[in-house]
BATIKE-622591 format. One record per residue (C-alpha): y, x, z. Coordinates in Angstrom, 3 decimals, always signed. Layout:
N
[[Y X Z]]
...
END
This chain:
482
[[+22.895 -32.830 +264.143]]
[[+20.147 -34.169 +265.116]]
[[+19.808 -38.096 +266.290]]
[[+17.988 -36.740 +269.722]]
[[+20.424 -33.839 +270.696]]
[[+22.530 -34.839 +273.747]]
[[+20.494 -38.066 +274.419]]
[[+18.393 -39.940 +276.452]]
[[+15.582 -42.388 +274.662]]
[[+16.166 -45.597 +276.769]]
[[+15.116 -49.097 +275.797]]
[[+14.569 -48.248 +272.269]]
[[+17.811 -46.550 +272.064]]
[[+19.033 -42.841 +271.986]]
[[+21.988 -42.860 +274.893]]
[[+24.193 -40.476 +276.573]]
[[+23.224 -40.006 +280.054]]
[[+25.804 -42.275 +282.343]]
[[+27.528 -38.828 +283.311]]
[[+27.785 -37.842 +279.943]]
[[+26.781 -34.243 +280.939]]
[[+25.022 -31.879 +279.043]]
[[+23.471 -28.664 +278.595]]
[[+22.964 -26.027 +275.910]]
[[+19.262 -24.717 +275.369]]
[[+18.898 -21.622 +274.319]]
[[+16.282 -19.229 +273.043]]
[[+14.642 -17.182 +275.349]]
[[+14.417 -13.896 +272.809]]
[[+17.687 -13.582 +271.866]]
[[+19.862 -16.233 +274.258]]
[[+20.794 -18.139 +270.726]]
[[+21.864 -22.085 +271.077]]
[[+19.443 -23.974 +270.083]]
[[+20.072 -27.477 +270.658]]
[[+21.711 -29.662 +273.145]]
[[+20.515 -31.832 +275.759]]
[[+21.416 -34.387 +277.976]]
[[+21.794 -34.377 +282.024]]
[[+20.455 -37.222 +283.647]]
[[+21.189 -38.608 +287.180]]
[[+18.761 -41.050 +289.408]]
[[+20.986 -44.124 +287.613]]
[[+19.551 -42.875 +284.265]]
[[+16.123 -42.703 +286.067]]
[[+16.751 -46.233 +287.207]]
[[+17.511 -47.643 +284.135]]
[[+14.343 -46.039 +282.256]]
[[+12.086 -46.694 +284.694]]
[[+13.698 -50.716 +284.152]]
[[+13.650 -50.338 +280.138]]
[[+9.750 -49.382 +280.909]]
[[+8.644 -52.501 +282.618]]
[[+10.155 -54.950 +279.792]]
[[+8.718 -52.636 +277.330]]
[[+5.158 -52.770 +279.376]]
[[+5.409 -56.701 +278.884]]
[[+5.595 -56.659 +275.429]]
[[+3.186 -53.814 +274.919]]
[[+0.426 -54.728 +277.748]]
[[+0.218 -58.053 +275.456]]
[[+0.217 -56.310 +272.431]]
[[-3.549 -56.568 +270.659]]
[[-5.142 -53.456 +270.383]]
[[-5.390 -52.976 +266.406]]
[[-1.525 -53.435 +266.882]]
[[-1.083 -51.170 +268.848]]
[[-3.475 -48.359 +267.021]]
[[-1.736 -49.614 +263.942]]
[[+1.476 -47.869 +265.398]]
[[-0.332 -44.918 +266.939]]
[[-1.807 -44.092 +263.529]]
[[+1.944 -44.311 +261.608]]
[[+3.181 -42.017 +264.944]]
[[+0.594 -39.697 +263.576]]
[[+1.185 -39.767 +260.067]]
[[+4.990 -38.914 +260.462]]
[[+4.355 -36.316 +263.345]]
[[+1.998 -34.868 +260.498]]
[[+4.903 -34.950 +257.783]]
[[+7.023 -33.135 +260.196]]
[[+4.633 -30.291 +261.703]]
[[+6.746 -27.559 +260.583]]
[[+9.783 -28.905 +262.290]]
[[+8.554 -29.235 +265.403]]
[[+7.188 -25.912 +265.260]]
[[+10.240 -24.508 +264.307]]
[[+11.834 -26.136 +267.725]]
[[+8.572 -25.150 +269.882]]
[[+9.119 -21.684 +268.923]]
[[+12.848 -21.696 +269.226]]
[[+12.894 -23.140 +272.227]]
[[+9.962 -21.430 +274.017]]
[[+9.933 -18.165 +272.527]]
[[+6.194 -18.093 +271.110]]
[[+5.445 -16.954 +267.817]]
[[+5.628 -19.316 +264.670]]
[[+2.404 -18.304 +264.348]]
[[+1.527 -20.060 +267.381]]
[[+4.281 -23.097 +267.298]]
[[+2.478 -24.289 +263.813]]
[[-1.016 -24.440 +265.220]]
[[+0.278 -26.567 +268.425]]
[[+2.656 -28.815 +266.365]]
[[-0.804 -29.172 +263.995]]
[[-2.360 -30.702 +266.835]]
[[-0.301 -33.512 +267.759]]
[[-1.247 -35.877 +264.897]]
[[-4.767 -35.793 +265.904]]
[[-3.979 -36.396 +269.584]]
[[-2.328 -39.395 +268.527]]
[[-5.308 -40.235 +266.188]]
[[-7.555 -39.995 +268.737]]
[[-5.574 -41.939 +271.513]]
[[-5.262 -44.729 +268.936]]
[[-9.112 -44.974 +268.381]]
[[-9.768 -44.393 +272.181]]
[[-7.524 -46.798 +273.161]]
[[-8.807 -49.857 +270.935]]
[[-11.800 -49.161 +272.689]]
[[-11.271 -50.281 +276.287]]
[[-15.256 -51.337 +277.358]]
[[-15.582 -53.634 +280.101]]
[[-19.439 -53.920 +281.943]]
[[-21.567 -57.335 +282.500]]
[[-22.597 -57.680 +286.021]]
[[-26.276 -58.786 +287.306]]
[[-25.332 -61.083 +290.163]]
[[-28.323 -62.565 +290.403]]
[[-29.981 -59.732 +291.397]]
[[-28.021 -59.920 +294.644]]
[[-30.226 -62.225 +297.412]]
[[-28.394 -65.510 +297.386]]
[[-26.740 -65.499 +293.953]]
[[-29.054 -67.670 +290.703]]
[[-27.965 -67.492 +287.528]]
[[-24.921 -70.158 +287.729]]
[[-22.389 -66.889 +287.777]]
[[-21.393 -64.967 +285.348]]
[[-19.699 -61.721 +286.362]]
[[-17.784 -58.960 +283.818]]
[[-15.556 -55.779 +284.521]]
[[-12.150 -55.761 +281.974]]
[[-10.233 -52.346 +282.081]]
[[-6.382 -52.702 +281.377]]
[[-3.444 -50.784 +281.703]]
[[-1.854 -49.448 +284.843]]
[[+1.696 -50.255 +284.140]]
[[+4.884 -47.623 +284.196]]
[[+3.618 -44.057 +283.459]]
[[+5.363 -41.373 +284.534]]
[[+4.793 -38.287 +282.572]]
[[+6.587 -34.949 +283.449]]
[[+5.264 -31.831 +281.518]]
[[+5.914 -27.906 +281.298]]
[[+7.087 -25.704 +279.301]]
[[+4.514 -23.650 +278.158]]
[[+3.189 -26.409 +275.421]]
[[+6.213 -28.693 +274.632]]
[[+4.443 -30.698 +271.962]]
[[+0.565 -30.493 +272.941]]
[[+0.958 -31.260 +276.825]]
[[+3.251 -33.968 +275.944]]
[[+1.061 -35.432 +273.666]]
[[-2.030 -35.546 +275.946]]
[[+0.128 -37.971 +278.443]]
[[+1.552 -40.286 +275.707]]
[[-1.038 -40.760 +273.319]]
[[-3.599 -41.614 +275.938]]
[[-1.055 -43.803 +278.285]]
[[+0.752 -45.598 +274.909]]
[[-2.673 -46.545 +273.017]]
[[-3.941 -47.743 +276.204]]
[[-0.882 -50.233 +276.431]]
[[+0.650 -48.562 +279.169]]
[[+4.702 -47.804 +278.838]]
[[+6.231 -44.061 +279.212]]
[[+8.934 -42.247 +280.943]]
[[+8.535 -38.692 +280.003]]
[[+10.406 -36.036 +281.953]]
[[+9.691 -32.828 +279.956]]
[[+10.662 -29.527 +281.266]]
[[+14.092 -28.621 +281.603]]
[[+13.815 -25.586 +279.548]]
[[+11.729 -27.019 +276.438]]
[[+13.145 -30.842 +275.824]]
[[+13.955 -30.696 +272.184]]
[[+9.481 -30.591 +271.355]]
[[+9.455 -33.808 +273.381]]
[[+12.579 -35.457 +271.748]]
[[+11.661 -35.011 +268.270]]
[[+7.973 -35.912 +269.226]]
[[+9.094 -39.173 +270.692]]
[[+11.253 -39.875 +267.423]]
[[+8.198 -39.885 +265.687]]
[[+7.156 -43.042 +267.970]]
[[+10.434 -44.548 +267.467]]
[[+10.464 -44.446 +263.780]]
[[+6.579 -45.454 +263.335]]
[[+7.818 -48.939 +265.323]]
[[+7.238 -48.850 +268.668]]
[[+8.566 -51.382 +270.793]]
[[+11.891 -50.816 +272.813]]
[[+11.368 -49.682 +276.404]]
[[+7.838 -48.504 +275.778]]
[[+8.524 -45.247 +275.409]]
[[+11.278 -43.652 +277.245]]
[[+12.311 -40.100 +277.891]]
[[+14.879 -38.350 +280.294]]
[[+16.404 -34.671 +280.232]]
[[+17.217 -32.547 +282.887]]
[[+16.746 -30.749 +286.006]]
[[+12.882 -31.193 +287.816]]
[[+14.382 -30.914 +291.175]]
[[+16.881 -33.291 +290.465]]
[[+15.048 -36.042 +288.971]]
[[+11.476 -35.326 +290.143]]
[[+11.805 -36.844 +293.505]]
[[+13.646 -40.245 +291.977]]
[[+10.903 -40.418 +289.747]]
[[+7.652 -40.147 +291.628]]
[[+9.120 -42.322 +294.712]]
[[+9.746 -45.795 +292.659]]
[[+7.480 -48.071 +293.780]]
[[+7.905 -49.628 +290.291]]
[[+5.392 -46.769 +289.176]]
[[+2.162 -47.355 +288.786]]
[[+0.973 -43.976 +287.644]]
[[+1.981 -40.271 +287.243]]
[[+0.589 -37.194 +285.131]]
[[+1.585 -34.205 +286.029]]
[[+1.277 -30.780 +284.951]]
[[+2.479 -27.632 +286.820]]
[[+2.835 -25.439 +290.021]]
[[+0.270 -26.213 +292.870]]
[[+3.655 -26.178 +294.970]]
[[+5.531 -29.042 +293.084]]
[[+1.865 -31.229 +292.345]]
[[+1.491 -30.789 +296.554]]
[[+5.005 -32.546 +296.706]]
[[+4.330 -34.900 +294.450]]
[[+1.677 -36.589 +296.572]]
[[+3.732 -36.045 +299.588]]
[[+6.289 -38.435 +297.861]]
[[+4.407 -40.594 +295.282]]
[[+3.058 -43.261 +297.566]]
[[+0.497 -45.455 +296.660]]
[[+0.273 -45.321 +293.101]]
[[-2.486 -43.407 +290.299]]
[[-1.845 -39.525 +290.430]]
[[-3.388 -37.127 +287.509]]
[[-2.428 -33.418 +288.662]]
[[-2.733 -30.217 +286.571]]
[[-1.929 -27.617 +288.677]]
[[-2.434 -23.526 +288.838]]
[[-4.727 -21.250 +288.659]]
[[-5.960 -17.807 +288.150]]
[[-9.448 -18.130 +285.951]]
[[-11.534 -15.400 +286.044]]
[[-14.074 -14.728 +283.703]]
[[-17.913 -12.757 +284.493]]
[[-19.011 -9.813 +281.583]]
[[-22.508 -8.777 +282.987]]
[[-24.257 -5.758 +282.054]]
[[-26.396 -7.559 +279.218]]
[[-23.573 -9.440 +277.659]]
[[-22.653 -8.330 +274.068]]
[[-19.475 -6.374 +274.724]]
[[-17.875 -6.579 +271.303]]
[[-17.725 -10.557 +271.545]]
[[-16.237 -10.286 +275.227]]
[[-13.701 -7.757 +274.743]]
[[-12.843 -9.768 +271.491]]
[[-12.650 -12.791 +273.534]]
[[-10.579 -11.593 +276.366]]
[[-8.302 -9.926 +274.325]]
[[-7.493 -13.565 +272.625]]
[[-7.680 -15.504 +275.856]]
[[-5.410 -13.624 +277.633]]
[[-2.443 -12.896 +275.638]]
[[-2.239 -15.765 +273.836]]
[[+1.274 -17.665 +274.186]]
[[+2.365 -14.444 +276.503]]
[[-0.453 -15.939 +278.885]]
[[+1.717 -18.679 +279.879]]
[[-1.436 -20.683 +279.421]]
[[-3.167 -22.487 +282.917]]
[[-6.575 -21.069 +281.405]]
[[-5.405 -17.621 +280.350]]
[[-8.019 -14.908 +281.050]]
[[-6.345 -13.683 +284.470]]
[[-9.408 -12.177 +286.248]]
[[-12.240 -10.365 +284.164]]
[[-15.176 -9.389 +286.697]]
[[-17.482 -6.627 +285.189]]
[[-20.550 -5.409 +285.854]]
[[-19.739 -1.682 +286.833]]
[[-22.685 -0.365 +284.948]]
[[-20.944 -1.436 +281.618]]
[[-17.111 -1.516 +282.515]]
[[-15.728 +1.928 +281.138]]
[[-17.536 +0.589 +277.812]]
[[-15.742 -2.841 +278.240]]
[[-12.663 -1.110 +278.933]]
[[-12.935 +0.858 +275.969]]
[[-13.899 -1.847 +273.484]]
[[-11.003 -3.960 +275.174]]
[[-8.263 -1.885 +274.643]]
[[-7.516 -1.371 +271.539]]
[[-7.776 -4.804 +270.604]]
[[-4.928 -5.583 +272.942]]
[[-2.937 -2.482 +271.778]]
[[-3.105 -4.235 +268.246]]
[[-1.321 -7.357 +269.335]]
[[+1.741 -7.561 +267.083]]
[[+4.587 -9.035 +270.144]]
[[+8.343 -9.080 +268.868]]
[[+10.593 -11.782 +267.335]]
[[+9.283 -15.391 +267.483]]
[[+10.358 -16.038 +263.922]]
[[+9.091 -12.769 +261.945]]
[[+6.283 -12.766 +259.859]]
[[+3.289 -11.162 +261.698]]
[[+4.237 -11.795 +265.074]]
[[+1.386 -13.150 +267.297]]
[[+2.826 -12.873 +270.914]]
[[+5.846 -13.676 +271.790]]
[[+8.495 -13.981 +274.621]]
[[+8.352 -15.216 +277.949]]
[[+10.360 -18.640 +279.114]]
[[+12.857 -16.559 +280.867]]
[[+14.240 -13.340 +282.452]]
[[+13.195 -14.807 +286.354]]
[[+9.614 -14.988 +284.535]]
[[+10.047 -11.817 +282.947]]
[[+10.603 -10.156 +286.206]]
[[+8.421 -11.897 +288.206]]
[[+5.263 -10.468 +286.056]]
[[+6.607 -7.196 +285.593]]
[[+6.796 -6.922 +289.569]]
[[+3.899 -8.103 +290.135]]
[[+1.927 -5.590 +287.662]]
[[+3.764 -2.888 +289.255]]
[[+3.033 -3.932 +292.876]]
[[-0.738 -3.866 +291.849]]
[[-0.355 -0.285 +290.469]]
[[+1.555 +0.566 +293.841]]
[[-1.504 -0.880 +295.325]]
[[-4.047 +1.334 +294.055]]
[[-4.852 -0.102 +290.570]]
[[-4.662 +1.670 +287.186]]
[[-2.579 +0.286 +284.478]]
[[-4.583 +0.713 +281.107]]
[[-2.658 -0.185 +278.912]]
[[+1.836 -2.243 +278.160]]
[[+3.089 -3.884 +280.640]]
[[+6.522 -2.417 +279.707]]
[[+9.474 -5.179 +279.124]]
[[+12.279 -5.403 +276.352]]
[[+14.539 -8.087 +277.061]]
[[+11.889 -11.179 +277.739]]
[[+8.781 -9.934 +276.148]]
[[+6.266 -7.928 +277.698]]
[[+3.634 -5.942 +275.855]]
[[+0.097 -7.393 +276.545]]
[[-1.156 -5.015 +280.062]]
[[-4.477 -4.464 +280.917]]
[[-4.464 -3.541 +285.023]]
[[-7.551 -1.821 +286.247]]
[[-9.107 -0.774 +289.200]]
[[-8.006 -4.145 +290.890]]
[[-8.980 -5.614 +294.735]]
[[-10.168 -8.925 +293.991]]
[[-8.417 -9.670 +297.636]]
[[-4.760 -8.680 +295.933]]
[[-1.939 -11.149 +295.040]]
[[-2.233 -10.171 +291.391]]
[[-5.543 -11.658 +291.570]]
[[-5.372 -14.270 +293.809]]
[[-1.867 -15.757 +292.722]]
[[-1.317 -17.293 +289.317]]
[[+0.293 -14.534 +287.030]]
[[+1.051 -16.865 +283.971]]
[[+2.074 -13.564 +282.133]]
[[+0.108 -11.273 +279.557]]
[[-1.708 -9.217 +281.902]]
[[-5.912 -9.017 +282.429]]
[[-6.526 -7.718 +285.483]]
[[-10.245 -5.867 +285.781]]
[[-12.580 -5.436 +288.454]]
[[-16.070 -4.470 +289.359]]
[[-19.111 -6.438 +290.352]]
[[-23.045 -4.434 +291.122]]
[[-24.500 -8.247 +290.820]]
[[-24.153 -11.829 +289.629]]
[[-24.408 -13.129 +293.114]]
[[-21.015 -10.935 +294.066]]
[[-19.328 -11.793 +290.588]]
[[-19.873 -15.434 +291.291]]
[[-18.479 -14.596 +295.133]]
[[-15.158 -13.075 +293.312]]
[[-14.932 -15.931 +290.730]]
[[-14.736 -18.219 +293.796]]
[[-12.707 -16.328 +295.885]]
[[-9.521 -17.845 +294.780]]
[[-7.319 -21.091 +295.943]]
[[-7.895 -22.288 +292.154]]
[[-10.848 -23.778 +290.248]]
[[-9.485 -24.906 +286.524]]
[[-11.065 -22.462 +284.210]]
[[-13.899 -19.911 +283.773]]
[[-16.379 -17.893 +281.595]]
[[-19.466 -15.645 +281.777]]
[[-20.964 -13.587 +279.265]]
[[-24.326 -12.586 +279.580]]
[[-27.683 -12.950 +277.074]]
[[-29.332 -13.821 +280.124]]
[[-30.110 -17.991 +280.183]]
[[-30.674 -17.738 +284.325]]
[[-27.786 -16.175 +284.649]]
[[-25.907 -18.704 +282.759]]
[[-27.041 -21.453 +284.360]]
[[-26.513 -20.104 +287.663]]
[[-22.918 -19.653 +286.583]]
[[-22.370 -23.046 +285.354]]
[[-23.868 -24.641 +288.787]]
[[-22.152 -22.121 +291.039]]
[[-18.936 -21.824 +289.579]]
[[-15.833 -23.738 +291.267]]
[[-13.963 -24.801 +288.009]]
[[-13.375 -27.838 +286.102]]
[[-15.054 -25.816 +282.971]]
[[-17.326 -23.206 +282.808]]
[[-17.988 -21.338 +279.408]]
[[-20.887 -19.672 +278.474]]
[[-20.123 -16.720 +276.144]]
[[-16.670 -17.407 +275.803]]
[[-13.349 -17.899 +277.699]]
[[-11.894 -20.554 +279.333]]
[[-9.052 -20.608 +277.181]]
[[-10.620 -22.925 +274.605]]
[[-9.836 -26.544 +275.071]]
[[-10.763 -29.477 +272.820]]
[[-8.609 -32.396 +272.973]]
[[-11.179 -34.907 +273.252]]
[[-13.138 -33.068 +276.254]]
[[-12.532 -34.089 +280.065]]
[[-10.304 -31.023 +280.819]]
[[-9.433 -30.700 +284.889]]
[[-9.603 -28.570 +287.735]]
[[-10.848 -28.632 +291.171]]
[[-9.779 -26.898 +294.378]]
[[-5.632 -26.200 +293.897]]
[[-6.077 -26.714 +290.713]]
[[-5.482 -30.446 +290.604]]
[[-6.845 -34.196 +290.085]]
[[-7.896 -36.449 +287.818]]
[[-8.777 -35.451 +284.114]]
[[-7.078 -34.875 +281.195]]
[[-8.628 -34.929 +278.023]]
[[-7.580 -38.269 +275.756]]
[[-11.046 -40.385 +276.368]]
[[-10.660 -39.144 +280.667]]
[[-6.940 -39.755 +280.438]]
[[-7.307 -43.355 +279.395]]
[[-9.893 -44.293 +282.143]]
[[-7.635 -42.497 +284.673]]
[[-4.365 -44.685 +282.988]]
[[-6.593 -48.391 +282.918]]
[[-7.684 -50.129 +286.242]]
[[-10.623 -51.947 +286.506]]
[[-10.688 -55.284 +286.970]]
[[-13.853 -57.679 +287.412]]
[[-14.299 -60.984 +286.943]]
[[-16.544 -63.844 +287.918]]
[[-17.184 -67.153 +286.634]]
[[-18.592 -69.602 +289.035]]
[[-20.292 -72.403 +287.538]]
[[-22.502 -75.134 +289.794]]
[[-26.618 -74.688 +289.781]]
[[-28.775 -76.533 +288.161]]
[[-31.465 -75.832 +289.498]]
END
């Protein structure tokens, strides 16, 4: 067994919850135990949120090449142990090995990067003598420190990679941690956080609690003990969350539904090659999945053409087997939920191309056609592998679609045309436009955010850090002697 299942990290320590309940997680392709994990209560909350503040004294005080010292052996080990994680990433989440290995392969540079970010905190020196009145006896500077208590509650749909852009920016910062990661994906996040644990981290720095969101979300975000919280998920729960939080730091990652612009000049091989990654990839349980592609109609039955047997090539099927590149959604409610809502659309007029049919929790990747920008399948987040298509006569009306939405995280256009690009890039309501690509292509170090319903703040492990420091300036009178 491993030293994580069943328990809470609290203090330094690896604890049953006070109730001593727990709960069995199970794969999502074949309903196969996994591992076990622990149910916490609001006392559990209580006493992690209280193991965090000692541990923030220690750590806050901790010098910097200390703490990056620790970061970099948190790195090292979650490097050694890449194929375990993704082993529990895919058994727990249902996506392909394939998949699992490249995420897990991430997480030692996230740390890497946090550790070098975060020995880096800049401060500013202040002219006050150009301010009427003030000479040149004052001295003023800026100093950026940590916030305090983090809280850090993450998804499902990357239970290593999501996780690790809240805790490697918060921790290398000098910040402490009490990560809430989904209910139905905790084993990534325990056996990431062991990694921290074993490389030396201070008790109490890091702690991490199991169990139901609606449970524990509301005990969480409330304490006034919290200084900061990073949050990624539904536009409904992030709206809650700053119903609730108070007055406190809030980084939100929230929906969307990004849409991506193929104009008549854009080279239709790279496109359809691009969309047909972008979309599918992780079953499209990805905030910056290709959702909406808005084609020119003077090129769209090529598009469509070029486009579809690229998706009909996607290998879906068991997580574990060789070969398999797509593979289940979280759940059955998840499974259902997309499946309805592809078949609503076709009940609506649209034109299914291509899948869309479901065997047990995966669904093969769908192309839907033919679609009213106006509908729910394009204006709600689908977080399934479906592209829906529809038709544009002009940039100026593709850019109107692209906007038309509640969300604004993610977006592409592909076009040859530099006027056109441009025009996308200032017109386009999204925290990232791409030119000639996607929008589902992240790099860790980049500012990645949305606007609109799509959240605040900035993730990304250099924008994380300035959004988990405060600012504090400083001035040093002195007497003139002049």
């Amino acid at each position: 067994m491993r030293v994580f299942d069943g328990k809470l990290l609290i203090g330094g320590n690896w604890v049953s919850s006070i109730s001593g309940l727990c709960e069995e997680v199970k794969s999502p392709y074949n309903g196969e135990v996994v591992g076990i994990a622990a149910v916490a209560n609001v006392e559990d909350i209580d006493m992690a949120i209280s193991a965090a503040e000692e541990g923030f004294a220690i750590w806050r005080r901790t010098p910097a090449h200390q703490r990056a010292a620790i970061m970099m052996k948190a790195a090292a080990l979650a490097d050694e142990r890449i194929e375990e994680i993704a082993q529990i990433i895919s058994s727990e989440n249902g996506k392909s090995l394939l998949e699992a290995r490249g995420e897990a392969g991430r997480c030692g540079e996230i740390i890497r990067l946090g550790a070098f970010e975060g020995s880096q905190l800049y401060g500013d020196s202040l002219p006050l003598d150009a301010n009427k009145g003030t000479g040149q006896e004052k001295i003023g500077f800026t100093l950026r420190q940590p916030v305090g208590v983090v809280v850090a509650i993450s998804p499902f749909n990357y239970p290593a990679l999501l996780v690790m852009h809240k805790l490697s920016p918060a921790l290398s910062s000098g910040n402490s941690v009490v990560l809430k990661p989904a209910q139905s994906t905790p084993l990534t996040a325990l056996a990431l956080a062991q990694c921290f644990v074993d490389a030396g981290l201070p008790a109490g720095v890091l702690n991490v609690v199991t169990g139901s969101g609606t449970q524990l979300g509301d005990a969480l975000v409330r304490d006034s003990r919290v200084r900061k919280i990073s949050f990624t998920g539904s536009t409904a729960v992030g709206t809650r969350i700053t119903q609730l939080a108070g007055v406190k730091k809030l980084s939100l990652e929230l929906g969307a539904s990004s849409p991506v612009i193929v104009m008549d000049d854009a080279d239709l091989e790279l496109a359809a090659r691009a969309v047909s990654i972008g979309g599918y990839i992780n079953a499209g349980q990805v905030c910056i999945s290709v959702q909406r592609v808005i084609v020119h109609e003077k090129i769209k039955r090529d598009f469509l053409d070029a486009l579809k047997p690229l998706v009909e090539k996607i290998n879906v099927g068991d997580p574990k087997a060789d070969g398999t590149e797509v593979g289940t959604l979280i759940n059955e409610r998840e499974t259902n939920r997309v499946v309805a809502s592809i078949r609503n659309a076709v009940d609506q007029g649209a034109v299914l191309i291509t899948g869309g049919e479901k065997n047990g929790n995966i669904i093969t990747p769908a192309i839907v056609s033919e679609v009213d920008p106006s509908s729910n399948i394009a204006q709600e987040e689908l977080f399934g592998p479906a592209v829906v298509v529809s038709t544009t006569d002009s940039l100026k009306q593709a850019l109107h679609i692209a906007n038309s939405t509640p969300y604004g995280l993610g977006s592409g256009i592909f076009t040859r045309e530099v006027n056109s690009a441009i025009q996308a890039a200032r017109e386009i309501d999204s925290g990232v436009v791409h030119v000639n690509w996607t929008p589902l292509w992240r790099a860790d170090l980049m500012p990645y955010g949305g606007f609109k319903a799509s959240g605040i703040g900035k993730e990304g492990v250099r924008s994380a850090i300035e959004e988990m420091t405060e600012v504090k300036t400083v001035i040093l009178h002195g007497q003139s002697w002049q």
